[in-house]
N, C-alpha and C positions, 0 to 999 in steps of 0.2 A: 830899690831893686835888690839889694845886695841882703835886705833882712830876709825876702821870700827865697831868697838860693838859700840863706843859712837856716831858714824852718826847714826848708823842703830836705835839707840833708840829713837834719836833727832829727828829721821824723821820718825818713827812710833808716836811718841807724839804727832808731828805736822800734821799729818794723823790724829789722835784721834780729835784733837781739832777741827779742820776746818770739818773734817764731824758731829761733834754734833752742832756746828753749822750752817751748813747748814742746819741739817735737823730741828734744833730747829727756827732757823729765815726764814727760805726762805718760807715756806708756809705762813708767817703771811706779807711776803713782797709782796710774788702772791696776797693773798688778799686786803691787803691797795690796789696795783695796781690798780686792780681791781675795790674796792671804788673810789678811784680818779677819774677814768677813766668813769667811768657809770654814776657818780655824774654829773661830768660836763655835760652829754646827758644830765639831766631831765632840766626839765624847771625851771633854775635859778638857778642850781646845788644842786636842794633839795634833801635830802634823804630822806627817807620815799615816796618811788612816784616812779613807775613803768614807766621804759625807753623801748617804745614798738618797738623794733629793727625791720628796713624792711627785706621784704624776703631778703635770704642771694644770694647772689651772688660769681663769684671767687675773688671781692677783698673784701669780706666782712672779719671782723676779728676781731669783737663786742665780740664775744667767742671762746675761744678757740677751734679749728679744726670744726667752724660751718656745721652744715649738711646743704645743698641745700633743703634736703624734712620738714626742721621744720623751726616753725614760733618762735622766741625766744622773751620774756621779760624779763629785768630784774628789780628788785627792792632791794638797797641797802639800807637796814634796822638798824638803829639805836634807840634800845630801852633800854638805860640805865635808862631814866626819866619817858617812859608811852607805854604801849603797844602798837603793832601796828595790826588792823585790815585789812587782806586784803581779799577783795571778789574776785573770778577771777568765772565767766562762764564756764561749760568745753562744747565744742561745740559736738555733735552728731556725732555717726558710726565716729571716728580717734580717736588717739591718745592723752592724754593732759598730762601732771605734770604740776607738781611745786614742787622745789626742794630746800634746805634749807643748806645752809652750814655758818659754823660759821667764825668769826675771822680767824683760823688756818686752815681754809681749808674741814674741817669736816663737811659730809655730815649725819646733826642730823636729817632731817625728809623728807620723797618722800610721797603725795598723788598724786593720777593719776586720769584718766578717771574711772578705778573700783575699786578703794579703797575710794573714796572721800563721804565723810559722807550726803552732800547735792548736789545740784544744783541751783543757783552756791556755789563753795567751796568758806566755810567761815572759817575763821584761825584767831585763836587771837593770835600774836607772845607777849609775854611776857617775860621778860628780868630774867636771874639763881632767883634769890632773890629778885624779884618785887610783892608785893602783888596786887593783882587785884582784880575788884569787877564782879558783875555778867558777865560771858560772854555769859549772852542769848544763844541762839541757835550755838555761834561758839564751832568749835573744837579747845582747849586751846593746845599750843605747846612751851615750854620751851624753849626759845634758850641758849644754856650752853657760850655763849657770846652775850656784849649788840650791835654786828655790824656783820655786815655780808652779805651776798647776798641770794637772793631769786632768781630763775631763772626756769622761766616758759618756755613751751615748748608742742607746736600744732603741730602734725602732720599732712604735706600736702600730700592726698591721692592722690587727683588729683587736678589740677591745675587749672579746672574751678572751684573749689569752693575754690580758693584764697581770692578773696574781701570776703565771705564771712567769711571765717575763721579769716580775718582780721578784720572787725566789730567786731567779740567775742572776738580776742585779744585785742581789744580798750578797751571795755568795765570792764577789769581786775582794779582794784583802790587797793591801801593802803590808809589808812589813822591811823594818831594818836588818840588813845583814851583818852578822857578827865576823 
């Protein structure tokens, strides 16, 4: 009797152990994925710079379970050293975000097509503990880690105004603040 209470404990332990750490590393391992993965799209695998994904297709798989009706970018964001500014367009009558998740997975901030303070939306991402100077006319937004994914998102109404929706996703930039 006494071997089955000492399995049953050894293997509730090792239950205990393996799900805290799943759930304490697997979101930060989805993310790194993630960064690797996007990085290498941008031009020259720079971060800070918006990877503007074509429309999705059935072997598309840029993001996870992508919808056919939205037009996706991403930008993987690293502001340990200097803020990053990013201006994105939101296009007319549809749909837009932009969405903000950190390191672990945490989704710290959504503007849309009707919450977005201007046209186009301007965001200053700024890193927990980074002093910043003037951010002008941007909306300042803390990212509680300095890496992360930004991940924008146009909905296509109809499909003749594809190229079009696609010119305003061009036109989305990041860049470092000096």
């Amino acid at each position: 009797m006494k071997n089955w209470i000492k399995l049953i404990v050894i293997t509730l332990l090792l239950a205990a152990v393996i799900h805290v750490a799943t759930v304490a590393v697997l979101p930060y391992g989805i993310t790194l994925y993630t960064l690797v993965s996007m990085q290498q799209k941008t031009p020259g695998g720079q971060m800070n710079m918006i990877y503007q994904a074509p429309p999705i297709t059935a072997d598309s798989r840029d993001v996870v379970r992508p919808s056919p009706d939205l037009l996706y970018s991403i930008c993987v964001y690293e502001v340990s050293d200097k803020p990053l500014h990013i201006v994105a367009p939101i296009p007319d009558d549809t749909y837009w975000s932009m969405s903000f998740y950190a390191i672990n997975t945490d989704n710290f901030f959504v503007v849309n097509n009707r919450t977005a303070k201007s046209n186009p939306a301007d965001i200053l991402l700024v890193g927990e503990d980074m002093p910043y100077h003037d951010a002008g006319d941007s909306e300042v937004v803390i990212a509680p880690s300095n890496m992360g994914v930004i991940l924008f998102r146009i909905l296509i109404t109809d499909k003749s105004e594809l190229n079009d929706l696609m010119q305003v996703q061009e036109q989305a930039y990041c860049s470092l603040v000096d």
